[in-house]
C-alpha positions in Angstrom: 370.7 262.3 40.6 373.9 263.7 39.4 374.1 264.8 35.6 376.5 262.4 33.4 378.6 263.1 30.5 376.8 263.0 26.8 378.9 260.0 26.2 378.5 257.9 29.4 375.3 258.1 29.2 375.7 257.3 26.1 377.1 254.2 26.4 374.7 253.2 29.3 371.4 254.1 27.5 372.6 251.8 24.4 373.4 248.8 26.8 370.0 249.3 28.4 368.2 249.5 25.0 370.0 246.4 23.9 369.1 244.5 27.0 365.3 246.0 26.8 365.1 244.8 23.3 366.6 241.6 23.3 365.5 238.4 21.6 366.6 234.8 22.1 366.8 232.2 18.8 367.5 229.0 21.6 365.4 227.0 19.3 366.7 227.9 16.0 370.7 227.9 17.3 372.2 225.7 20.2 372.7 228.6 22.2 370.7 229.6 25.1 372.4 234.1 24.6 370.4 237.3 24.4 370.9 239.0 21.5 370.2 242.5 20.4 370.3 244.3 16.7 373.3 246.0 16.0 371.2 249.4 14.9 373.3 251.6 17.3 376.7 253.8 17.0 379.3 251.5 16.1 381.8 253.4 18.5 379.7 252.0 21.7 379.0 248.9 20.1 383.1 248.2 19.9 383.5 249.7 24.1 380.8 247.7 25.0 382.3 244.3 22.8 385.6 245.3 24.2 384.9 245.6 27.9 383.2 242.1 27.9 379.5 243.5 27.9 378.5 242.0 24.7 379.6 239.8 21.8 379.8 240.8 18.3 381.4 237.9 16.6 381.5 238.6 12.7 381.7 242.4 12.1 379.6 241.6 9.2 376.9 240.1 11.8 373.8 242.4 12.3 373.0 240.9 15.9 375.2 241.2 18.8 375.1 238.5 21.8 375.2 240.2 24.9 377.2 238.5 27.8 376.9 237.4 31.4 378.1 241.2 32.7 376.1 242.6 30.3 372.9 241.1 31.3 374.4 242.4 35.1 375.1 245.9 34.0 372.1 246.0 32.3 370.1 245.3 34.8 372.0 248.0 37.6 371.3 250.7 35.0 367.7 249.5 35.1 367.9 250.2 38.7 369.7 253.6 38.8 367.6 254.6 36.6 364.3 253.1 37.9 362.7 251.4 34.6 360.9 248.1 35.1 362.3 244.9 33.5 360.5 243.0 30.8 360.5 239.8 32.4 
């Protein structure tokens, strides 16, 4: 495997860890999304949210909702990097 800059890898290691460590609140809200704590740099957080990856809503929100492509991305990066899904 080829080495990848500090910040893509970056970016890809904090979409994997929010996948990895998502939780779902279907039965408390009417919503069936993943979502994952906002505990990482804020700088990937707003790439991620911008490129359609994940959902922040309210800045002021501490949980993100992580999308469709997200959940897709996610799991590729699982694959390149060859760590087992939860599920």
């Amino acid at each position: 495997m080829n080495q990848i800059a500090p910040d893509k890898a970056l970016k890809e290691l904090t979409i994997i860890l929010m996948y990895l460590s998502r939780f779902n609140e279907s039965n408390r809200f009417e919503s069936n999304i993943d979502m994952a704590w906002k505990g990482y740099d804020f700088n990937i957080i707003n790439e991620l949210d911008d490129e359609g990856y994940i959902r922040q809503g309210s800045y002021r929100s501490k949980s993100v909702g992580i999308t469709e492509e997200g959940v897709k991305l996610a799991r590729n990066l699982l694959n390149k990097y060859n760590i087992k899904d939860r599920e």
